[in-house]
DRENFIKOL-70904 format. One record per residue: chain; x, z, y of N, C-alpha, C in turn; residue in three letters. Coordinates in Angstrom, 3 decimals, always signed. Atoms other than C-alpha are relative to their C-alpha. Last residue first. Layout:
<pts>
  chaine       n_X       n_Z       n_Y      ca_X      ca_Z      ca_Y       c_X       c_Z       c_Y  residu
       A         X         Z         Y         X         Z         Y         X         Z         Y     Ala
...
</pts>
This chain:
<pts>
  chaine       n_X       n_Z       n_Y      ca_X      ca_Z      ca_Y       c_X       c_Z       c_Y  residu
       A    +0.563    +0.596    -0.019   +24.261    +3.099   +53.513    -1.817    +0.178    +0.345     Unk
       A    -0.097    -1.051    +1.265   +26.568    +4.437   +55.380    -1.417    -0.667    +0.031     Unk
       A    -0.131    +0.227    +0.917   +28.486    +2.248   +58.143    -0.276    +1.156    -1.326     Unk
       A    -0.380    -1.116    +0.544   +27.508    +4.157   +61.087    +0.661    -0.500    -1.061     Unk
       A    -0.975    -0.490    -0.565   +26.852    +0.986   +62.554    +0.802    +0.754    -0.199     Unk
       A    -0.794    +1.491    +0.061   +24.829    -0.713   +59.974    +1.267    +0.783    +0.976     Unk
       A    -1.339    +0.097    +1.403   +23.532    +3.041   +59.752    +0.446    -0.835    +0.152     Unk
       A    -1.022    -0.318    -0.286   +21.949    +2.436   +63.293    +1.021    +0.419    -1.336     Unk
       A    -0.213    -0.160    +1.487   +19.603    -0.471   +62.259    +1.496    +0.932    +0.186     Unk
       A    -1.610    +0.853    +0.704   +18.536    -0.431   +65.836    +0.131    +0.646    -0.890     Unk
       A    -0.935    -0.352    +1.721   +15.086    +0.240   +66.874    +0.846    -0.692    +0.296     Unk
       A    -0.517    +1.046    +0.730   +13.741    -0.340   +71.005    +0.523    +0.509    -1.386     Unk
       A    -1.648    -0.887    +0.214   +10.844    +1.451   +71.984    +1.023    -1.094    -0.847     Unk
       A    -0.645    -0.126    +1.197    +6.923    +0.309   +73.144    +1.722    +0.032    +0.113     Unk
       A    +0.727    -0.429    +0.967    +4.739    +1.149   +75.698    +1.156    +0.179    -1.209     Unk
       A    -0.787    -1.245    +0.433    +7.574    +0.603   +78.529    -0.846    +0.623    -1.087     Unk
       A    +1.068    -0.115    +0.822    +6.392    -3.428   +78.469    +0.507    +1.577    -0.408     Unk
       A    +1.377    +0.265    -0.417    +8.514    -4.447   +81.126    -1.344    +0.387    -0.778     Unk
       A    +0.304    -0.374    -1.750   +11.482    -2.822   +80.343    -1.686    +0.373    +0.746     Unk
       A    +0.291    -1.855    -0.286   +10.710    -2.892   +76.562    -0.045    +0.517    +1.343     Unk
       A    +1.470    -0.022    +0.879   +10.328    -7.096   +76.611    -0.136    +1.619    +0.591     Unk
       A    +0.967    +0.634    -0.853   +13.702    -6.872   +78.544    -1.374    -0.260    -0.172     Unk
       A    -0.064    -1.213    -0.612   +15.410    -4.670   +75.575    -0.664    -0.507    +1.595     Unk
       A    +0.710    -1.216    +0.305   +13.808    -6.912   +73.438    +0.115    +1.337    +1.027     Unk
       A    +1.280    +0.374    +0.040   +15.278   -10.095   +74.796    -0.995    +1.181    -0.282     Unk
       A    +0.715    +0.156    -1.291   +18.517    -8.901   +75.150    -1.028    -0.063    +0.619     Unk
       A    -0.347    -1.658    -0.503   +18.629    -7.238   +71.309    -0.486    -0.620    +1.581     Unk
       A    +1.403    -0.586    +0.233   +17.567   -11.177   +69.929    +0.508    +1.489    +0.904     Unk
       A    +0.770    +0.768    -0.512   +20.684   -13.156   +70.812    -1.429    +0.961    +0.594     Unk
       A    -0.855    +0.636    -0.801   +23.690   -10.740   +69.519    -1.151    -0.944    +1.213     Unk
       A    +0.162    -0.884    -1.286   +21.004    -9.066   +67.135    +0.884    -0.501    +1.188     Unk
       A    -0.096    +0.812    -1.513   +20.930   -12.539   +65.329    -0.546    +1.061    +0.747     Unk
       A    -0.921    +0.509    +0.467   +21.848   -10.904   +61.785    -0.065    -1.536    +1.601     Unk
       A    -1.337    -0.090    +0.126   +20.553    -8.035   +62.429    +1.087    -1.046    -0.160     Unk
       A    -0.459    +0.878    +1.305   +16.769    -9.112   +63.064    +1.765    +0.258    +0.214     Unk
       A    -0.774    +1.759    +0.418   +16.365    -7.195   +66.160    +0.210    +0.120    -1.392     Unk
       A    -1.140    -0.396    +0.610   +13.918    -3.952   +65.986    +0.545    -1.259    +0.016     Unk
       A    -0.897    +1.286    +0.250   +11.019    -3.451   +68.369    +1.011    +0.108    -0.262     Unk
       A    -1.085    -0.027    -0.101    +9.028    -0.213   +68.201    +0.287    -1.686    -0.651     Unk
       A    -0.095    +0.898    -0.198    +5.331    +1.219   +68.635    +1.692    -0.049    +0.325     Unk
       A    -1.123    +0.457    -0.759    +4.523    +4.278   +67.795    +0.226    -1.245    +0.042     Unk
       A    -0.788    +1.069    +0.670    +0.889    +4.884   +66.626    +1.379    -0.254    +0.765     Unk
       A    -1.228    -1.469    +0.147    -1.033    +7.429   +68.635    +1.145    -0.379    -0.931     Unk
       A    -0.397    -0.271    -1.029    -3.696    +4.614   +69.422    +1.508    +0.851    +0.428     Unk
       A    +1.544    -1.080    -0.713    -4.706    +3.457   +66.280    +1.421    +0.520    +1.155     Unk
       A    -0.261    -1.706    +0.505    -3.118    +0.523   +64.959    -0.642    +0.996    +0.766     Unk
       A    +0.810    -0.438    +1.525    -4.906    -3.054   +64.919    +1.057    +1.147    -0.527     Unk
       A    +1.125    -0.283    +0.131    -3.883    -4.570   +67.848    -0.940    +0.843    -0.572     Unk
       A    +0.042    -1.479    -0.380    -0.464    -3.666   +67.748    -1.440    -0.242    +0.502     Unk
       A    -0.196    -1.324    +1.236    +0.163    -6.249   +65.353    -0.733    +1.035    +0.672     Unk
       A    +1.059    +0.477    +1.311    -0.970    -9.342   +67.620    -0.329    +1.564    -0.864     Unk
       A    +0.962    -0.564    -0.456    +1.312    -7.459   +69.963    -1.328    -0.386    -0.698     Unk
       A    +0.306    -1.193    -0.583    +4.002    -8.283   +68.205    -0.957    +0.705    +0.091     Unk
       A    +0.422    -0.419    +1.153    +3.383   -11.674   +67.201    -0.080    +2.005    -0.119     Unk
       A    +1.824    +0.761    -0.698    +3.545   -12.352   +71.238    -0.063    +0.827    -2.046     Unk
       A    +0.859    -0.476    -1.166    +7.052   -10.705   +70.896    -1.646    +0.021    -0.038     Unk
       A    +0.228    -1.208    +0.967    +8.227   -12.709   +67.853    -0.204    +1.289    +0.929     Unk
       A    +1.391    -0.205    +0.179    +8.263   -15.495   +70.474    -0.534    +1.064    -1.066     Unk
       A    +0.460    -0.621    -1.223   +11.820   -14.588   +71.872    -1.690    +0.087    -0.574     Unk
       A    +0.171    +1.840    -1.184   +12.994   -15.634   +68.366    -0.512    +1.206    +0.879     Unk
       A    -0.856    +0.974    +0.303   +13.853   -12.739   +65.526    +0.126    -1.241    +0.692     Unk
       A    +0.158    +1.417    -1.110   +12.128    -9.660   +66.615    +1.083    -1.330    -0.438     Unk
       A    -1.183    +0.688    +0.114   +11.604    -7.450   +63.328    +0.025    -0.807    +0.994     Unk
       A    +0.427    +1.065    +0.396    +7.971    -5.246   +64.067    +1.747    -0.583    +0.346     Unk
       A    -1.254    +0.787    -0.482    +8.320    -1.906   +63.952    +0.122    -1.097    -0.730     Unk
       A    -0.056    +1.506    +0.186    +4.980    -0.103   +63.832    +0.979    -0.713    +0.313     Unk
       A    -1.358    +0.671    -0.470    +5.162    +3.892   +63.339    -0.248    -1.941    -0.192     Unk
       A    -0.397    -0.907    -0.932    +1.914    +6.239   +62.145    +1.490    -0.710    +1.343     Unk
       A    -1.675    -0.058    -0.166    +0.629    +3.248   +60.462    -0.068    +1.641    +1.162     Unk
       A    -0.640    -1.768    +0.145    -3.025    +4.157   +59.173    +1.486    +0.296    +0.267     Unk
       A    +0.738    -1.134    -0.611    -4.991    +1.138   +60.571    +1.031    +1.464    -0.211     Unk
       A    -0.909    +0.100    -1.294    -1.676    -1.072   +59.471    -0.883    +0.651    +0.709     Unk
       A    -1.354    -1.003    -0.123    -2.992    +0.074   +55.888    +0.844    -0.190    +1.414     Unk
       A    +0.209    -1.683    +0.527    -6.693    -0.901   +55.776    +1.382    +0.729    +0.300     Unk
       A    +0.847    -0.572    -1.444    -6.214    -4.452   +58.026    +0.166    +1.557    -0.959     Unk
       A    +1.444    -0.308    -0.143    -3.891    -5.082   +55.256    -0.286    +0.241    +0.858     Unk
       A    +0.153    -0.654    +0.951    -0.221    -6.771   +56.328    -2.037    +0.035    -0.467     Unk
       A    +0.998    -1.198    -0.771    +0.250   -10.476   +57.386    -0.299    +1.258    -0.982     Unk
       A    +0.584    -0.623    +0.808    +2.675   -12.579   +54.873    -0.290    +1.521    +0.317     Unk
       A    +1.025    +0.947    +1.127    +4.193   -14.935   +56.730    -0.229    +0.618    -1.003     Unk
       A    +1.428    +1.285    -0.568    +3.913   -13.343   +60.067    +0.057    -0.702    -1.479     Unk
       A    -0.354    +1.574    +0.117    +5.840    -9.978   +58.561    -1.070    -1.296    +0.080     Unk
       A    +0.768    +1.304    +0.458    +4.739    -6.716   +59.760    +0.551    -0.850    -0.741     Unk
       A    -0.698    +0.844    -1.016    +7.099    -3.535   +59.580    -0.900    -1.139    -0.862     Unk
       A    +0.132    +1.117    -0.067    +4.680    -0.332   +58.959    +0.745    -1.200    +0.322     Unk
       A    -0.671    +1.130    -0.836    +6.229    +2.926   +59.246    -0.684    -1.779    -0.783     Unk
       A    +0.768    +1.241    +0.378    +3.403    +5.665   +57.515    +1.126    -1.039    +0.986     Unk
       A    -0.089    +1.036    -0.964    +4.800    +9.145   +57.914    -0.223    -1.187    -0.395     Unk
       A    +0.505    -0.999    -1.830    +3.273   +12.566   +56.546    +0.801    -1.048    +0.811     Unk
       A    -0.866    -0.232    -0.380    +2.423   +10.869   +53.045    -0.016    +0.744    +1.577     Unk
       A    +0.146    -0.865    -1.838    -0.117   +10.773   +50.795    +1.252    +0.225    +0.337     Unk
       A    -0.668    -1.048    -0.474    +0.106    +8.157   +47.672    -0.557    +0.871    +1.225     Unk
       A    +0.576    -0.619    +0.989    -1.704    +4.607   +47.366    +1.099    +1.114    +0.359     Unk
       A    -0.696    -1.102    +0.004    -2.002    +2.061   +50.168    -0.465    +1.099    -1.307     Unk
       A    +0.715    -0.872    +0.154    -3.293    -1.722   +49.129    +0.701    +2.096    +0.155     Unk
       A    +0.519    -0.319    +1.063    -0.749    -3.967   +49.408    -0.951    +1.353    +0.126     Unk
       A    +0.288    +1.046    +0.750    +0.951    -5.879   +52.128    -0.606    +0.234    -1.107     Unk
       A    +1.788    +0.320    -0.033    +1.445    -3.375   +54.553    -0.486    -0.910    -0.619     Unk
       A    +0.275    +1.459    -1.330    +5.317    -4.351   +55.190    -1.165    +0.416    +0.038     Unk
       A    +0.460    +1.117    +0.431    +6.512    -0.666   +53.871    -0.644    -1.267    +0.626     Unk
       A    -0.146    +1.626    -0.252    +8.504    +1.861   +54.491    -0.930    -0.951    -0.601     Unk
       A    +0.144    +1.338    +0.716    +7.252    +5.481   +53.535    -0.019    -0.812    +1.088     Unk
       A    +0.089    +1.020    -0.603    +8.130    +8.663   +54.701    -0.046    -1.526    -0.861     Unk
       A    +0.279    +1.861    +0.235    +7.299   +11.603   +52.715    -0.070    -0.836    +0.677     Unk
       A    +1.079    +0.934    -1.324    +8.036   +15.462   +53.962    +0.408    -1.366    -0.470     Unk
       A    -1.334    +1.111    -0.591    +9.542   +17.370   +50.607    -1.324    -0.594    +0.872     Unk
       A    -0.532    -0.431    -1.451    +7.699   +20.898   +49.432    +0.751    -1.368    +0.651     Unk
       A    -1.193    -0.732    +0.181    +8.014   +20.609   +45.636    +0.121    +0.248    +1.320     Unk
       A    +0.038    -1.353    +0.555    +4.457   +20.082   +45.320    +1.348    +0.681    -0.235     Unk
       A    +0.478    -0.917    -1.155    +4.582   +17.377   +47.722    -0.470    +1.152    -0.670     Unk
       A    -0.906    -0.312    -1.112    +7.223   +15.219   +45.741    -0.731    +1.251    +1.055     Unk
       A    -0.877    -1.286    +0.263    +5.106   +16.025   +42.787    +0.808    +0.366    +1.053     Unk
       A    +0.728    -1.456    +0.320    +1.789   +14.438   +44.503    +1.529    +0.845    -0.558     Unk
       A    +0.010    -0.893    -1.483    +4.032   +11.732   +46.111    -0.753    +1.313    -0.640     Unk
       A    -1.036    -0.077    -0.361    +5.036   +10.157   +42.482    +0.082    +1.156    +1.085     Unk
       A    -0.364    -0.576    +1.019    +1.963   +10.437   +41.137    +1.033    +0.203    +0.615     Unk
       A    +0.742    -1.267    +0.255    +0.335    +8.613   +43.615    +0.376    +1.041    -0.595     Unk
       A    -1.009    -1.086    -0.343    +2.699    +5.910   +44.397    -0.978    +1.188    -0.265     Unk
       A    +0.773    -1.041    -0.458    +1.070    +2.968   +42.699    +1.121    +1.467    -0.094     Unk
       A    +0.105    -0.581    +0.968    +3.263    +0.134   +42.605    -0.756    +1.343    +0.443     Unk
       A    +0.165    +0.248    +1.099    +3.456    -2.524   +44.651    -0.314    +0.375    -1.312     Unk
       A    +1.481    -0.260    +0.377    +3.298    -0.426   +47.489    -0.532    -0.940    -0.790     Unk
       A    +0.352    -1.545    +1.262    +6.990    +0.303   +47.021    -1.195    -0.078    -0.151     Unk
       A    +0.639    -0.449    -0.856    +8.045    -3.333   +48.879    -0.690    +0.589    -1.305     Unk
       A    +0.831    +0.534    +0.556   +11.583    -4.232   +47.966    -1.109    +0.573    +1.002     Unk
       A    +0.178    +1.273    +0.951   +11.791    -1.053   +49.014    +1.139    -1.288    +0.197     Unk
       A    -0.150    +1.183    -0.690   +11.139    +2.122   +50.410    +0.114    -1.202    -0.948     Unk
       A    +0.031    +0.916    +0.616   +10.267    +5.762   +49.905    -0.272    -1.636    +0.474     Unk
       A    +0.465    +1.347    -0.484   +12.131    +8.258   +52.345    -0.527    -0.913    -1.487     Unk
       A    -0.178    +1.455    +1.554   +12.124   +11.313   +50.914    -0.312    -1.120    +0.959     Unk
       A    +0.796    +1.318    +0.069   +12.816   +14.383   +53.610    +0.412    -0.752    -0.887     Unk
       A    +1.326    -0.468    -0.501   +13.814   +17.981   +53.021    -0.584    -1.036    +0.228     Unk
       A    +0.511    +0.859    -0.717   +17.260   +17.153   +51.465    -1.481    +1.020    -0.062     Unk
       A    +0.886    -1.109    -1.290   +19.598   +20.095   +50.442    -0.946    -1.059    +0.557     Unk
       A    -0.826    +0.451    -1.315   +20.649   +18.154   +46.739    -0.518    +1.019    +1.162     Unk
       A    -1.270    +0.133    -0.158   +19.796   +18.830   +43.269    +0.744    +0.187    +1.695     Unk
       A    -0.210    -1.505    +0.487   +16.215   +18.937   +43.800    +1.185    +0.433    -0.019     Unk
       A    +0.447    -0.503    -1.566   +16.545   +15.416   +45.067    +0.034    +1.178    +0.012     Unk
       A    -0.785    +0.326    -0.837   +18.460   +14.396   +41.511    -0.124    +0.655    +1.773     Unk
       A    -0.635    -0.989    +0.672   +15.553   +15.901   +39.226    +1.556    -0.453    +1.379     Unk
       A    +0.041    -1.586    -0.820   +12.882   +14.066   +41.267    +1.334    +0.576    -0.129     Unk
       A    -0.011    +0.727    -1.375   +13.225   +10.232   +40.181    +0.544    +1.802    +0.659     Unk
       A    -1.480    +0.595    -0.085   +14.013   +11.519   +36.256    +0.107    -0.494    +1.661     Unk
       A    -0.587    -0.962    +0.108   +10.563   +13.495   +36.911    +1.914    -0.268    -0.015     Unk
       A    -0.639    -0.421    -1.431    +9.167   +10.861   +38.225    +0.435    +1.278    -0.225     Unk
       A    +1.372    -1.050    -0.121   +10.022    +8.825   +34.879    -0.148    +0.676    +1.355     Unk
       A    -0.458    -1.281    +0.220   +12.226    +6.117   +35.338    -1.176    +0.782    +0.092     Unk
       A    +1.445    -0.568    -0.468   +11.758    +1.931   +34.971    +0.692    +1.642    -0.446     Unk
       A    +0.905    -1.370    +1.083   +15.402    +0.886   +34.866    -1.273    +0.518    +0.549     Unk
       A    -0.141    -1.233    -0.272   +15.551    -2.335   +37.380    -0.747    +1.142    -0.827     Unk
       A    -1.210    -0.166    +0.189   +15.998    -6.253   +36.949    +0.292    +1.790    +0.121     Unk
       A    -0.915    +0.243    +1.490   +12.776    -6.789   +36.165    +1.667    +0.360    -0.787     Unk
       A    +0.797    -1.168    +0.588   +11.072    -5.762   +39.410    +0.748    +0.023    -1.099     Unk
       A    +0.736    +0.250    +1.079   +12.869    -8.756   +41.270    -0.235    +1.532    -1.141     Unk
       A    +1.550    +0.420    +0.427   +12.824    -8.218   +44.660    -0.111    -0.158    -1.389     Unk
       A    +1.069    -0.885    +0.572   +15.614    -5.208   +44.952    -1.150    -1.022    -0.382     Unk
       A    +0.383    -0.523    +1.258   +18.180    -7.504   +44.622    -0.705    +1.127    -0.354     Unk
       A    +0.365    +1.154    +0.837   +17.562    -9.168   +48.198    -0.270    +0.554    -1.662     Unk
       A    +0.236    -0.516    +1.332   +18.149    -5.813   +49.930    -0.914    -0.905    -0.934     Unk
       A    -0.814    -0.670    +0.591   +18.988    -6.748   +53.236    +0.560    +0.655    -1.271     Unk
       A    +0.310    -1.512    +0.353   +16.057    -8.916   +54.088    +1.708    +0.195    -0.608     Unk
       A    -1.387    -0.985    -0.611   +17.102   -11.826   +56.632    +0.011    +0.890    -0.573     Unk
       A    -1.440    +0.958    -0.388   +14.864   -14.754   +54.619    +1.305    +1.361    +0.304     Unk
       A    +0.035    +0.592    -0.939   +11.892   -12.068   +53.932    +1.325    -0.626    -0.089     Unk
       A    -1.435    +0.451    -0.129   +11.005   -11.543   +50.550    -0.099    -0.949    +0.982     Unk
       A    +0.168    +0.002    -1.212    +7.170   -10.588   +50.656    +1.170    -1.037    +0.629     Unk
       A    +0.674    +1.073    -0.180    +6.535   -10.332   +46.958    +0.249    -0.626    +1.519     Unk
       A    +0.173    +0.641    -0.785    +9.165    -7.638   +46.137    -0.815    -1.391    +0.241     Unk
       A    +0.608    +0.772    -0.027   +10.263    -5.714   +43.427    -0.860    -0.106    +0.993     Unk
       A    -0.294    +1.775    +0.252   +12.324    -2.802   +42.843    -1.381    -0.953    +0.034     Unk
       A    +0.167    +0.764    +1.272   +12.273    +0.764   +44.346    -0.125    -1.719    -0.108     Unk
       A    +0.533    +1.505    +0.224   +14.365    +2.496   +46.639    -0.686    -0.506    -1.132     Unk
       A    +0.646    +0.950    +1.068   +14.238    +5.873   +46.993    -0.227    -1.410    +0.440     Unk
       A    +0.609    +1.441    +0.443   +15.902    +7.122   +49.335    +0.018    -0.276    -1.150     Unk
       A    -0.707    +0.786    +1.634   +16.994   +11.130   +50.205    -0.731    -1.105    -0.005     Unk
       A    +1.666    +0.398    +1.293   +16.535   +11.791   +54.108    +0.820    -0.332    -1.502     Unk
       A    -0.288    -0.131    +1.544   +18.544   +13.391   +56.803    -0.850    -0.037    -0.796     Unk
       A    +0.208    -1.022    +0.731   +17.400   +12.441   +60.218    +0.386    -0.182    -1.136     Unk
       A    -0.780    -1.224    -0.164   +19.064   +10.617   +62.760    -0.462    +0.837    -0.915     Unk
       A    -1.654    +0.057    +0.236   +16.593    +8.037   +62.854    +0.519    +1.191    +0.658     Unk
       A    -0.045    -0.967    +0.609   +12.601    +9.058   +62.513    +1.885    -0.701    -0.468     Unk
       A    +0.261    -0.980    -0.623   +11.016    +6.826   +64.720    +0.988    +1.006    -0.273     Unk
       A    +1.698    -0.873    -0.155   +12.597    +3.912   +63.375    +0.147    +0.963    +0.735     Unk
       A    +1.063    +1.454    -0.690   +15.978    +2.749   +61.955    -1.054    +0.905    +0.252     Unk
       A    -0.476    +0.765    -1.695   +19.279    +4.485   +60.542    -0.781    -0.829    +0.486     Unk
       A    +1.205    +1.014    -0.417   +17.405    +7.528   +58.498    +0.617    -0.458    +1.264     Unk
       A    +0.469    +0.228    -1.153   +20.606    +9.345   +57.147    -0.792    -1.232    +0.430     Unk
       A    -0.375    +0.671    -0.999   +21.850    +9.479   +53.552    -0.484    +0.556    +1.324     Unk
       A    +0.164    -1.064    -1.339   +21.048   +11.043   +50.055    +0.540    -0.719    +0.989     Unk
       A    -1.143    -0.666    -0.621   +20.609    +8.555   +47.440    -0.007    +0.539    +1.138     Unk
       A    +0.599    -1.095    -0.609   +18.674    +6.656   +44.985    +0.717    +1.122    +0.464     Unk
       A    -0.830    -1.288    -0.537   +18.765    +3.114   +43.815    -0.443    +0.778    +0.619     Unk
       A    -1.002    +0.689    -0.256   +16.924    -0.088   +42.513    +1.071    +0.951    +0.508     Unk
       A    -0.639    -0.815    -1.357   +14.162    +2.628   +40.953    +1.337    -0.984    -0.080     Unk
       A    -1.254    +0.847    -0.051   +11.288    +0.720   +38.816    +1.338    +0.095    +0.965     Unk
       A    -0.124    +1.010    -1.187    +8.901    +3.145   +38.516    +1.253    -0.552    -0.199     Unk
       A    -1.592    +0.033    -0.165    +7.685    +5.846   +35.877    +0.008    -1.295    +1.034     Unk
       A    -0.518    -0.483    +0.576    +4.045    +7.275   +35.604    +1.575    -0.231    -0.290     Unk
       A    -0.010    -0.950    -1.470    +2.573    +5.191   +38.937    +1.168    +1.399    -1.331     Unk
       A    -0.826    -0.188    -1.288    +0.558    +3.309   +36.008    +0.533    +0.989    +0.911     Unk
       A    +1.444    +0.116    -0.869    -0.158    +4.510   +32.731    +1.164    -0.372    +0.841     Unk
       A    +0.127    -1.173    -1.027    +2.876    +4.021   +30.317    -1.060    -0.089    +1.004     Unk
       A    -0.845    -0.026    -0.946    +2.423    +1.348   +27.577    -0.795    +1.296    +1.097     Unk
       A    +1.127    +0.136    -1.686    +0.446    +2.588   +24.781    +1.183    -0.625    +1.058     Unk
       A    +0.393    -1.450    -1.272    +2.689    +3.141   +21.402    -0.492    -0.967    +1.470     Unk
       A    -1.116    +0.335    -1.599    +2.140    +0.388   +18.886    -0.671    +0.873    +1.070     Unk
       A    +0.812    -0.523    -1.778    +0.337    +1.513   +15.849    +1.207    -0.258    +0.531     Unk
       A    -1.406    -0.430    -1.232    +2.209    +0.362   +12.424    -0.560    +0.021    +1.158     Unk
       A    -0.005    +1.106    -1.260    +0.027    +0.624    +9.239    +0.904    +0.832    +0.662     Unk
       A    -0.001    -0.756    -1.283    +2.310    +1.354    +6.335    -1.065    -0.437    +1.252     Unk
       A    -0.600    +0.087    -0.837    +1.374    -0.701    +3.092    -0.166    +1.009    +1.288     Unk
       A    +0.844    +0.000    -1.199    +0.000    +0.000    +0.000    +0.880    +0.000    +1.250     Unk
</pts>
């Protein structure tokens, strides 16, 4: 008589994640630079912008799926008080699970993301960065706490404000050059910000700091 052979379940969602790296640092962009954060990066990306920095995070495939307990055990380890989760883009995957332990151990949650997927998790900062070819949700750029939109031409301005239609009032607002034509783009922004003192200029100040 033969054995039967049951095949084990795959993992519910949000129960392990695809982590491209994870490491203690300093928050060099946004509202919330200068502060000491641990990152999570995770893998995979639909959005993949031309200038992104972290090309081998888009493919999901290429990265150990971990439990969030194997995500945690490292942060615990360390003196951090903030998690940055980022990407690729993290709201690919359901963060729920993830943020519920992070906020039963006490850690403040920032999340990166373009807005391109349905929000899942609780966090205590929401940074939104648009992209025009591939607009976020109306549901999740309602709940940005931070909007920094990449300026890469003088007209990435006007797209701008497109964005800042559709956050709620108490929302920061911040223009960041594309790094790799800050030389062009930075003038333009910091003349945009003059005249427009609503919103703040970002710089990718780790690039400077050199750390990653």
């Amino acid at each position: 008589m033969k054995e039967a052979h049951t095949q084990a379940a795959p993992p519910s969602p949000g129960t392990t994640l695809p982590v491209v790296e994870s490491f203690y640092s300093i928050q060099g962009e946004g509202m919330n630079t200068g502060k000491a954060a641990w990152f999570i990066r995770l893998g995979g990306c639909d959005v993949r912008c031309p200038w992104c920095d972290s090309k081998n995070s888009w493919d999901t495939g290429l990265h150990p799926h971990k439990s969030i307990s194997e995500i945690i055990a490292p942060i615990a380890a360390s003196s951090a008080t903030n998690v940055v989760i980022t990407g690729g883009e993290p709201l690919m995957h359901d963060l729920s699970i993830l943020c519920s332990a992070l906020k039963s151990a006490g850690y403040n949650i920032f999340l990166e993301t373009s807005g391109t997927h349905p929000l899942s998790g609780t966090f205590d900062w929401i940074c939104v960065s648009p992209k025009r070819h591939f607009p976020p949700l109306k549901e999740v750029i309602e709940k940005a706490d931070e909007l920094k939109v990449v300026i890469s031409s003088a007209d990435s301005t006007a797209w701008a404000e497109e964005m800042r239609k559709s956050v709620k009032s108490s929302c920061a607002l911040l223009l960041q050059p594309e790094w790799d034509r800050r030389e062009s783009t930075l003038p333009i922004i910091i003349e945009y910000v003059k005249a427009h003192p609503q919103w703040r200029v970002s710089q990718q100040t780790h690039k400077y700091m050199n750390i990653p």
